[in-house]
MOPAC internal coordinates of N, CA, C and O (Angstrom, degrees):
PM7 1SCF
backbone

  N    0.0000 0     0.00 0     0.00 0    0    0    0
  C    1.4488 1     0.00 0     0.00 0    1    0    0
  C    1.5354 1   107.87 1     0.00 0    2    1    0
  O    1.2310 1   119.87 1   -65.25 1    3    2    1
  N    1.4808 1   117.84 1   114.75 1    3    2    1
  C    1.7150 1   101.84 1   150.53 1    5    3    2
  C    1.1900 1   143.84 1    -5.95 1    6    5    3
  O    1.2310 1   120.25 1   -66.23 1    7    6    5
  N    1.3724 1   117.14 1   113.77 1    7    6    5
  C    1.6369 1   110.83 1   159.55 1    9    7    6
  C    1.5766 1   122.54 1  -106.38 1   10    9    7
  O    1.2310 1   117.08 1   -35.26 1   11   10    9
  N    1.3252 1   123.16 1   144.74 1   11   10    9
  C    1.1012 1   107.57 1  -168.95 1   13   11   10
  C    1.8487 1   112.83 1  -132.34 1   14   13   11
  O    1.2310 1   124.69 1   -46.70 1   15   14   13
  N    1.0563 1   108.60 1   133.30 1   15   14   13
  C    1.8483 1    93.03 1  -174.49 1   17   15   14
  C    1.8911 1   105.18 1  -106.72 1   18   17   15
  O    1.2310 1   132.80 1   -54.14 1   19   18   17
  N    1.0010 1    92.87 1   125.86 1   19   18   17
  C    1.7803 1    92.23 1   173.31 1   21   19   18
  C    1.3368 1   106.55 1  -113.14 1   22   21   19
  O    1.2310 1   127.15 1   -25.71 1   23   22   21
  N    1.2973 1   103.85 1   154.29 1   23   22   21
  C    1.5877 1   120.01 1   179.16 1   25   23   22
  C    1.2175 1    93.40 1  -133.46 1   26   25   23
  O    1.2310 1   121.77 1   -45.21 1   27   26   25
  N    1.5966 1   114.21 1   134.79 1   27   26   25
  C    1.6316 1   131.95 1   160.50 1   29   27   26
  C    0.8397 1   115.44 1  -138.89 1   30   29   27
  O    1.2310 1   120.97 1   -56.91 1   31   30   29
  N    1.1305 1   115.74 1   123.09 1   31   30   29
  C    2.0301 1   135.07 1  -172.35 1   33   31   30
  C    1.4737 1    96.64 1  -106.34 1   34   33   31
  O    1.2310 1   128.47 1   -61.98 1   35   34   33
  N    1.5526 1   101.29 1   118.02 1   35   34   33
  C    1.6644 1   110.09 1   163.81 1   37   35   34
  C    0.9851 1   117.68 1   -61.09 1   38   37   35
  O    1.2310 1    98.01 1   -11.02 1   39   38   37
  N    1.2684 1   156.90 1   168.98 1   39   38   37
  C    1.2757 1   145.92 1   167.76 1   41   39   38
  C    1.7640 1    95.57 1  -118.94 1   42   41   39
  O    1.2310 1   130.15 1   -59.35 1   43   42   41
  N    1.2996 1    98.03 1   120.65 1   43   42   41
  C    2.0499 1   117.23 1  -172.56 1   45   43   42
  C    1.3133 1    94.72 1    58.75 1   46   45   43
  O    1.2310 1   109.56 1  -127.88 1   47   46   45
  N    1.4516 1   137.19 1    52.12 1   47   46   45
  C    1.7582 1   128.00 1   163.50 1   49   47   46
  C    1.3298 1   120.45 1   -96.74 1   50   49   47
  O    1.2310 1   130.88 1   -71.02 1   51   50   49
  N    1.0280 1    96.61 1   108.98 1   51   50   49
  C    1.6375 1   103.23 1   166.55 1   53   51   50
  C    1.5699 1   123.36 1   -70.80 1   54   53   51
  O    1.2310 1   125.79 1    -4.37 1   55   54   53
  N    1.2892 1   106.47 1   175.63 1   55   54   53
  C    1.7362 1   105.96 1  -158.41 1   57   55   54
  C    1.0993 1    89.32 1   -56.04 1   58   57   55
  O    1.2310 1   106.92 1    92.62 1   59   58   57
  N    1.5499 1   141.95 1   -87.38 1   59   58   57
  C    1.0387 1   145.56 1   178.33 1   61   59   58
  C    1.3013 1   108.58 1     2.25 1   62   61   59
  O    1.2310 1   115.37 1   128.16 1   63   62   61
  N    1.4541 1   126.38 1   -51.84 1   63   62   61
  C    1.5710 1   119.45 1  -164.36 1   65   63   62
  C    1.0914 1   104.68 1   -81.90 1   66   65   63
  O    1.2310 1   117.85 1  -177.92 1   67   66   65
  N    1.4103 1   121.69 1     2.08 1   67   66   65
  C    1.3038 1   128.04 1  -171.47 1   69   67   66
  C    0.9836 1   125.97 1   -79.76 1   70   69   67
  O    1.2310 1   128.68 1   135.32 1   71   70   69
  N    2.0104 1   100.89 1   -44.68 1   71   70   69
  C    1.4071 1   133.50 1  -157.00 1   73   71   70
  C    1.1761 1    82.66 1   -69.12 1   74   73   71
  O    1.2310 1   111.66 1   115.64 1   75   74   73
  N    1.3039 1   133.31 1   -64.36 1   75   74   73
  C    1.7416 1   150.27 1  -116.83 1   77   75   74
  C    1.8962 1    81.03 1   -86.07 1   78   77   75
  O    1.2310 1   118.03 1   126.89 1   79   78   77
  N    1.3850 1   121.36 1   -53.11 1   79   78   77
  C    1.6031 1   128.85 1   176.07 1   81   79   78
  C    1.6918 1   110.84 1   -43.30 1   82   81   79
  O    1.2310 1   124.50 1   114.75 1   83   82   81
  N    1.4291 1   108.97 1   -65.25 1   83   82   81
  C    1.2981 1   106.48 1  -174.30 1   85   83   82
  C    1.8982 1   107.41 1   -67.12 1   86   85   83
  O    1.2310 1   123.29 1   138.23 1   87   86   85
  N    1.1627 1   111.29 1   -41.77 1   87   86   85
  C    1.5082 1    90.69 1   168.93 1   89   87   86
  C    1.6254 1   120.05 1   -64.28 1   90   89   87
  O    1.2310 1   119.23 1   133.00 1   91   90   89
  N    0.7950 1   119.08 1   -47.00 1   91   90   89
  C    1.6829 1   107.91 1   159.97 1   93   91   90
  C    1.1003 1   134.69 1   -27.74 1   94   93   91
  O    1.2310 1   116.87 1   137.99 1   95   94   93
  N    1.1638 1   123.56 1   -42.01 1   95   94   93
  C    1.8398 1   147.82 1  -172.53 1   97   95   94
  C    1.4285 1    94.26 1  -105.38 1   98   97   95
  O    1.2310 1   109.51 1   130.68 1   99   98   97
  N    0.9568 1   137.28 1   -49.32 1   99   98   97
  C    1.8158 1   122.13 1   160.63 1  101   99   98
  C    1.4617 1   123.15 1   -54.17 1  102  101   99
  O    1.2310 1   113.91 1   136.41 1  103  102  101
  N    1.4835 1   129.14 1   -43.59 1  103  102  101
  C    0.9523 1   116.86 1   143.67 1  105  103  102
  C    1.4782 1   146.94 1   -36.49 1  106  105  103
  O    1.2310 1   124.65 1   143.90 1  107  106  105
  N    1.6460 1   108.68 1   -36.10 1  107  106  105
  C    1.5586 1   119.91 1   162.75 1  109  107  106
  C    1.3084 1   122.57 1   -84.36 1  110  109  107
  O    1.2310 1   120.09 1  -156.66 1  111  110  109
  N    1.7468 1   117.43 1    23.34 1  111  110  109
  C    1.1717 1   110.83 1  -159.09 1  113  111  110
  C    1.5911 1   157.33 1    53.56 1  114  113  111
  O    1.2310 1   136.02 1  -153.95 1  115  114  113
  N    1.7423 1    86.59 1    26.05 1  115  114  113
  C    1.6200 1   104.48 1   173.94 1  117  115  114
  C    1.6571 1    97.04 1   -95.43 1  118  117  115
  O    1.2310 1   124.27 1    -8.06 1  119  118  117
  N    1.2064 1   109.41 1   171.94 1  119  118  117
  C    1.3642 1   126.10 1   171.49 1  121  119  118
  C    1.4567 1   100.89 1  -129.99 1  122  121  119
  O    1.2310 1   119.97 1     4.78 1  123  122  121
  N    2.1780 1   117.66 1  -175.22 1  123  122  121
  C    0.9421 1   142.68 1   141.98 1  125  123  122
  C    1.2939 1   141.73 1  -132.84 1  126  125  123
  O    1.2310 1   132.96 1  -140.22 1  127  126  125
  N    1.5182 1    92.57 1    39.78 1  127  126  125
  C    1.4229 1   118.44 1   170.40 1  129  127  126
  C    1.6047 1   121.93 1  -123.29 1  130  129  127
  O    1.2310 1   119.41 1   -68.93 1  131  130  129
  N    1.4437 1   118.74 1   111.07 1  131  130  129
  C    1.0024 1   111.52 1   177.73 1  133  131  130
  C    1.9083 1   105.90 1  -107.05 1  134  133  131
  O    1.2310 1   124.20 1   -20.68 1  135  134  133
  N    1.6289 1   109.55 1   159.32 1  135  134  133
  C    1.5119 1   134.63 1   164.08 1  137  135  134
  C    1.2284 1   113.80 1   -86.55 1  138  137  135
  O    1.2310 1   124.28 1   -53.97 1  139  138  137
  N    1.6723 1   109.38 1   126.03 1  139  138  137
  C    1.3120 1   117.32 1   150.85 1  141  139  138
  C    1.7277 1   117.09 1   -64.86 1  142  141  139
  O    1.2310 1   125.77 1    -2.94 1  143  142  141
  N    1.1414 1   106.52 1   177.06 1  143  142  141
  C    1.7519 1   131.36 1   164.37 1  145  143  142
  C    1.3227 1   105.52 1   -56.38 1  146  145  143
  O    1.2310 1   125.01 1   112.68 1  147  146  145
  N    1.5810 1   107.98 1   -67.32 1  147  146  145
  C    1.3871 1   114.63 1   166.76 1  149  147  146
  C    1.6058 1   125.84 1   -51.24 1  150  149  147
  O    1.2310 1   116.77 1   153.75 1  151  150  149
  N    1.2596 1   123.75 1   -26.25 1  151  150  149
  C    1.7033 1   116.59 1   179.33 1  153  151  150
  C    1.2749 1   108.67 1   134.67 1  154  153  151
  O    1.2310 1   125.47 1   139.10 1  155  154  153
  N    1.8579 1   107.10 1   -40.90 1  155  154  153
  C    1.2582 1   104.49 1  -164.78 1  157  155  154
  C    1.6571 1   125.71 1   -70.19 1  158  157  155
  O    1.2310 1   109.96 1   -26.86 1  159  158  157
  N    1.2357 1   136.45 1   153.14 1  159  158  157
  C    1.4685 1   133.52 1  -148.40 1  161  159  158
  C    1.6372 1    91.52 1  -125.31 1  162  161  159
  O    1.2310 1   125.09 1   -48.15 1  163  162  161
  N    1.1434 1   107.83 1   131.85 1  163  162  161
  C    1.6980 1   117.59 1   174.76 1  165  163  162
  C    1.5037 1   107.64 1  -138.44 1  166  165  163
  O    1.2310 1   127.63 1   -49.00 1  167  166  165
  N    1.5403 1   102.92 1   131.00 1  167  166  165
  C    1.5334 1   101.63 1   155.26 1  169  167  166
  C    1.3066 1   144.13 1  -105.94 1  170  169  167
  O    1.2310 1   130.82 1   -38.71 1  171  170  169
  N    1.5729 1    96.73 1   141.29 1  171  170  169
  C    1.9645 1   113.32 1  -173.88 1  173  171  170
  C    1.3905 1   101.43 1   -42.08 1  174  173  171
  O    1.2310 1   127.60 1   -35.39 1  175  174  173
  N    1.2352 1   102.97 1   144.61 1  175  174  173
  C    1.6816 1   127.83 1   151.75 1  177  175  174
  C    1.5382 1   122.90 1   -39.45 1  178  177  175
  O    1.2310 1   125.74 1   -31.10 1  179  178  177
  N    1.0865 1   106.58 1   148.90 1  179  178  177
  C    1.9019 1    95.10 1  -163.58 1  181  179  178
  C    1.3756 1    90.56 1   -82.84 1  182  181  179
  O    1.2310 1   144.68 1   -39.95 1  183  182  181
  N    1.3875 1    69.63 1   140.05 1  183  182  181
  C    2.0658 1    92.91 1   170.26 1  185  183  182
  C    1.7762 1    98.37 1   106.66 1  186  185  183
  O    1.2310 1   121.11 1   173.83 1  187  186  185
  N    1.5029 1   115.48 1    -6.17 1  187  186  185
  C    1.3125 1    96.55 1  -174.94 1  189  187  186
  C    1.9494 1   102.58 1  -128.11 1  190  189  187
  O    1.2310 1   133.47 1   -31.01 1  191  190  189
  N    1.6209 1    91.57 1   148.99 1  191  190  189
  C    1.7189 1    96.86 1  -155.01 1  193  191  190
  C    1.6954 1    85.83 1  -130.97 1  194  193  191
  O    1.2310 1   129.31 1   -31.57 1  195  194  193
  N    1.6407 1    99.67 1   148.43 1  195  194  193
  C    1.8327 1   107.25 1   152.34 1  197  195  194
  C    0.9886 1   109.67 1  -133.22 1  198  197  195
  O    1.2310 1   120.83 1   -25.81 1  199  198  197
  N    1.4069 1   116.02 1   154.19 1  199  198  197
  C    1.1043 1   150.26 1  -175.05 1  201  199  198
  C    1.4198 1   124.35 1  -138.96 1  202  201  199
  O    1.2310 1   119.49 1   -27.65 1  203  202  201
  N    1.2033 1   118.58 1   152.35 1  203  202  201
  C    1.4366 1   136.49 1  -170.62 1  205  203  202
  C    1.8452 1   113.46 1  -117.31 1  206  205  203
  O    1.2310 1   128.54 1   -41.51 1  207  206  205
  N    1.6605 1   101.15 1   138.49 1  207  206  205
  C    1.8429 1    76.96 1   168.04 1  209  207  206
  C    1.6456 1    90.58 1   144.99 1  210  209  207
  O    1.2310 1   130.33 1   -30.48 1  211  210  209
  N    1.8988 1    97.67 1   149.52 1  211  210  209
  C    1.3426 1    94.50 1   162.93 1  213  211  210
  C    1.1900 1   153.65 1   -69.43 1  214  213  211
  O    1.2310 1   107.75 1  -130.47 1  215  214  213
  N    1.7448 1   140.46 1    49.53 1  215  214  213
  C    0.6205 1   130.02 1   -99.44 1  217  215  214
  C    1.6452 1    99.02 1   179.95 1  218  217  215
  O    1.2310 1   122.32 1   -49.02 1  219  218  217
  N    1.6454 1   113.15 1   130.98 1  219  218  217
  C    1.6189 1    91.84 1  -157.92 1  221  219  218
  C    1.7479 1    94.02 1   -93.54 1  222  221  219
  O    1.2310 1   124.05 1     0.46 1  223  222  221
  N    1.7893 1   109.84 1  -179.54 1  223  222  221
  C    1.0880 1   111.74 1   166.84 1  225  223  222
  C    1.5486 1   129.96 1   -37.30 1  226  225  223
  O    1.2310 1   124.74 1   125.63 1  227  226  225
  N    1.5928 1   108.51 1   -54.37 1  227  226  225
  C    1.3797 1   117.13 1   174.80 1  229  227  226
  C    1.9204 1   111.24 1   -46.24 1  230  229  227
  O    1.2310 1   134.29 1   119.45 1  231  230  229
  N    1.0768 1    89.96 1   -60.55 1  231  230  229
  C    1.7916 1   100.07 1   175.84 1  233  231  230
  C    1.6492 1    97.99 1   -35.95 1  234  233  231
  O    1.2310 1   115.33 1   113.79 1  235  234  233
  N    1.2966 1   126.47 1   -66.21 1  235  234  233
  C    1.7540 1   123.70 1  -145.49 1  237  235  234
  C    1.5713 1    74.77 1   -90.64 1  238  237  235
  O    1.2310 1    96.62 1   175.45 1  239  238  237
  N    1.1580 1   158.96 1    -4.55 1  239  238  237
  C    1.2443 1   150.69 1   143.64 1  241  239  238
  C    1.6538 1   119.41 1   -35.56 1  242  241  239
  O    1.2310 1   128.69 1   128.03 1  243  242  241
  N    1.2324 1   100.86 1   -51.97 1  243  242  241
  C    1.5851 1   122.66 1  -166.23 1  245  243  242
  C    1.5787 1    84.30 1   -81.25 1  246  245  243
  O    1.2310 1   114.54 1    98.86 1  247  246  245
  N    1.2552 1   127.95 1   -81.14 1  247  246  245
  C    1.5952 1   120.30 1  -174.29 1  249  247  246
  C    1.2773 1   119.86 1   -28.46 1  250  249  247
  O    1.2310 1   119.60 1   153.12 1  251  250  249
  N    1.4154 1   118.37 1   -26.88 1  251  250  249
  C    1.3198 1   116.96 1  -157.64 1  253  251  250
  C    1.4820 1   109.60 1  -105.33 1  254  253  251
  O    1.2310 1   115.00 1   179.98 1  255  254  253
  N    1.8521 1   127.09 1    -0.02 1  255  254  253
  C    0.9481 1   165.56 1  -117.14 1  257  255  254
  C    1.7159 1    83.34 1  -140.64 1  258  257  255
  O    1.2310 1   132.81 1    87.82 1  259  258  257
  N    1.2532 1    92.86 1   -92.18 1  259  258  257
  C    1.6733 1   100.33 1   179.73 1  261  259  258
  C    1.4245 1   126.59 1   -45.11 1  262  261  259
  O    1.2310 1   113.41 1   145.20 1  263  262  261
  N    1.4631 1   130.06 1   -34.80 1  263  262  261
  C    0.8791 1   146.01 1   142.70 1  265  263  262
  C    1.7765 1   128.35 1   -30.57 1  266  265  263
  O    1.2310 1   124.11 1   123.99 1  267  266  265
  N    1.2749 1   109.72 1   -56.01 1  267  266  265
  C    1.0509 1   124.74 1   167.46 1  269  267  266
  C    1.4927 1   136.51 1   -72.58 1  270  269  267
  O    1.2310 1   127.51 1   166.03 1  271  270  269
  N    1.7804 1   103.16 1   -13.97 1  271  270  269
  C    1.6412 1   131.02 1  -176.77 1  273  271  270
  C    1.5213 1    88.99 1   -78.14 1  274  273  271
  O    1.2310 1   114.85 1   148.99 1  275  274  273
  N    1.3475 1   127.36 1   -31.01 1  275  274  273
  C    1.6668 1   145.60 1  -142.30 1  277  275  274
  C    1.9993 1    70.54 1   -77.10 1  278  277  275
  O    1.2310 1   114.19 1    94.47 1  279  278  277
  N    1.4616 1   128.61 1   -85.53 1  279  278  277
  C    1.1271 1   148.45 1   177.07 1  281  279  278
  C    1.9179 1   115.17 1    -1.74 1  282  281  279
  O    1.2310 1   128.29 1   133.57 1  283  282  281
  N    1.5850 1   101.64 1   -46.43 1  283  282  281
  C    1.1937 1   129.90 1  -178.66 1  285  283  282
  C    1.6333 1   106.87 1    69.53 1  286  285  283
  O    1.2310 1   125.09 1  -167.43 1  287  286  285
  N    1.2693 1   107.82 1    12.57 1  287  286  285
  C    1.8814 1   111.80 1   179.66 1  289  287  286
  C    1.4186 1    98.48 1  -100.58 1  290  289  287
  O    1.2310 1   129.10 1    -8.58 1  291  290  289
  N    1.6772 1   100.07 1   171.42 1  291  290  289
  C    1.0919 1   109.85 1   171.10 1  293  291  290
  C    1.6999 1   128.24 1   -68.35 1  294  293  291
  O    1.2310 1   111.83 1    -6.16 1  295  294  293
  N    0.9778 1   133.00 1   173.84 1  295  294  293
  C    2.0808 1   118.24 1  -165.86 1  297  295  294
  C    1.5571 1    97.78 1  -163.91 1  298  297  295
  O    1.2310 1   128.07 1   -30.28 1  299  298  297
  N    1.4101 1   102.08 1   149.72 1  299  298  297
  C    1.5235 1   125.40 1   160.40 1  301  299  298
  C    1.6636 1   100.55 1  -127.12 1  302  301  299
  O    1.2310 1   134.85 1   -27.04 1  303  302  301
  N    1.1977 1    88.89 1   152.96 1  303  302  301
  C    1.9631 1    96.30 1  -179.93 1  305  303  302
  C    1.6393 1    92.06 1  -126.09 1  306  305  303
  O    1.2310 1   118.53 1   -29.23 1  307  306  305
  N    1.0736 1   120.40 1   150.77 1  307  306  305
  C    1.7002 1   136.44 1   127.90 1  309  307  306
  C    1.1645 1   117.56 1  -121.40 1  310  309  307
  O    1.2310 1   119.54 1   -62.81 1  311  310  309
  N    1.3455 1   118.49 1   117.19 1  311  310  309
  C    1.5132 1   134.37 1   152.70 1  313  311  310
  C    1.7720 1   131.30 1   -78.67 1  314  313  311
  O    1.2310 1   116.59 1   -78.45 1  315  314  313
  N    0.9698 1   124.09 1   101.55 1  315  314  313
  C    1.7416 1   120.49 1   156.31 1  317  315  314
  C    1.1080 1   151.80 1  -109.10 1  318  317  315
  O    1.2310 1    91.05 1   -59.55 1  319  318  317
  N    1.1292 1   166.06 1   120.45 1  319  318  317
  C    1.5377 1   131.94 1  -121.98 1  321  319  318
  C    1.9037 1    68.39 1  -120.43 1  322  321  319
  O    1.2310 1   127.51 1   -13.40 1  323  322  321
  N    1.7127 1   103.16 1   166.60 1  323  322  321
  C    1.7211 1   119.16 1  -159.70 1  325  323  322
  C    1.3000 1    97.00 1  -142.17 1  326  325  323
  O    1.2310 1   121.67 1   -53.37 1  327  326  325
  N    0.9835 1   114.41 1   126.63 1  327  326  325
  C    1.6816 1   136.03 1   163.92 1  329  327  326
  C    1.7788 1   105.92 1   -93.02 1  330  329  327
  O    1.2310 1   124.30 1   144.14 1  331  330  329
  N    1.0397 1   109.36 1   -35.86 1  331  330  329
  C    1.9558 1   119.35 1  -161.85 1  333  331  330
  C    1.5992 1    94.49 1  -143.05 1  334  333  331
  O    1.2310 1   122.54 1   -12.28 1  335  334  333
  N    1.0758 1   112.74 1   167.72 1  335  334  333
  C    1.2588 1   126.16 1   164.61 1  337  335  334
  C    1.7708 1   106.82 1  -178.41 1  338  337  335
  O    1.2310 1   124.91 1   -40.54 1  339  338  337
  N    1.2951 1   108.17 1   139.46 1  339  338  337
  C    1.5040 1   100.52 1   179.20 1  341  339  338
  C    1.8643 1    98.11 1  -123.39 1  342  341  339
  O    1.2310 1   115.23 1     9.57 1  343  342  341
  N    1.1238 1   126.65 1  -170.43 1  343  342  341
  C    1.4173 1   143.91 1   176.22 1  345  343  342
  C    1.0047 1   130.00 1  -179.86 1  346  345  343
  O    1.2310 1   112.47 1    -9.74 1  347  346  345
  N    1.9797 1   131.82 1   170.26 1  347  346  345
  C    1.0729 1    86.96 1   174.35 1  349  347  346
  C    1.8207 1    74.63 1  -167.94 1  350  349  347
  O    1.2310 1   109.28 1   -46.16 1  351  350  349
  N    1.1112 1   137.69 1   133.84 1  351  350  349
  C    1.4774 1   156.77 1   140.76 1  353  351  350
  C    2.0253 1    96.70 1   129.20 1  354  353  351
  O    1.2310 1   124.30 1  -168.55 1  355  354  353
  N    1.2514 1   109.35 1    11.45 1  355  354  353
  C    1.6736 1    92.63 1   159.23 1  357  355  354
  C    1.6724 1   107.43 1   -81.08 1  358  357  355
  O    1.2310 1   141.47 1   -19.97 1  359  358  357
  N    1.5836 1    75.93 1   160.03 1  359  358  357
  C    1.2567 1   107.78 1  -175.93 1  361  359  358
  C    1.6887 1   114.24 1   -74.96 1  362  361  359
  O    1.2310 1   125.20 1   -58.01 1  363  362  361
  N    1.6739 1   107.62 1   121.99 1  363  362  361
  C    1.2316 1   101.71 1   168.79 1  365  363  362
  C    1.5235 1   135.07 1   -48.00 1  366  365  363
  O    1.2310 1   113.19 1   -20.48 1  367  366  365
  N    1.5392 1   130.47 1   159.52 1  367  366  365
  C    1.2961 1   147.66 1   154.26 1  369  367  366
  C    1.0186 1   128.04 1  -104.68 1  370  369  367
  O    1.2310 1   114.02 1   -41.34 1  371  370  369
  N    1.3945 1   128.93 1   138.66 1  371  370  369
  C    1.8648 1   115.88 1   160.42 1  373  371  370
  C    1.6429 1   119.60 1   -64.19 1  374  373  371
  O    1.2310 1   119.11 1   159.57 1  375  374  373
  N    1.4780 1   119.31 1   -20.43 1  375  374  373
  C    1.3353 1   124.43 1  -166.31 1  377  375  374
  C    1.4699 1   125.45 1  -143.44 1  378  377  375
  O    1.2310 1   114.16 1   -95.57 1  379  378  377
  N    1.2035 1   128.67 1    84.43 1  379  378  377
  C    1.5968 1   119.59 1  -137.62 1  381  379  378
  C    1.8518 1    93.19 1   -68.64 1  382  381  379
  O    1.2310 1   120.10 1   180.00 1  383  382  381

């Protein structure tokens, strides 16, 4: 199955606009916790979500669109769907 990571930058959002974003995209079944190989669970940078699903980039584009209308600010999206991904100084999670 696809994975897909989106990034949406509020434009002037404060945490708050943030909160209201990530519950939106949790509701559609994104998260901001991703798994290593090894086990360990780290979370994305605000503004950035994954997701799983059949479903092309453009598609989790549009979700992530609506989501972000929720915000009532201005928004940029990037969508990519991920085979690999590496990182390295986020902060761990117990639960991605």
């Amino acid at each position: 199955m696809p994975a897909y990571i989106a990034r949406i930058e509020l434009h002037s959002g404060t945490p708050e606009d943030y909160q209201t974003l990530n519950e939106a995209m949790e509701s559609l079944g994104f998260g901001r916790g991703v798994r290593s190989d090894d086990g360990t669970a780290v979370q994305l940078p605000t503004g950035q979500f994954v997701g799983n699903g059949e479903i092309s980039a453009a598609e989790v584009s549009q979700i992530a669109q609506g989501a972000a209308l929720k915000t009532k600010k201005g928004f940029a999206i990037f969508v990519s769907d991920v085979t690999t991904a590496a990182w390295f100084g986020l902060d761990p999670v117990v639960t991605p």
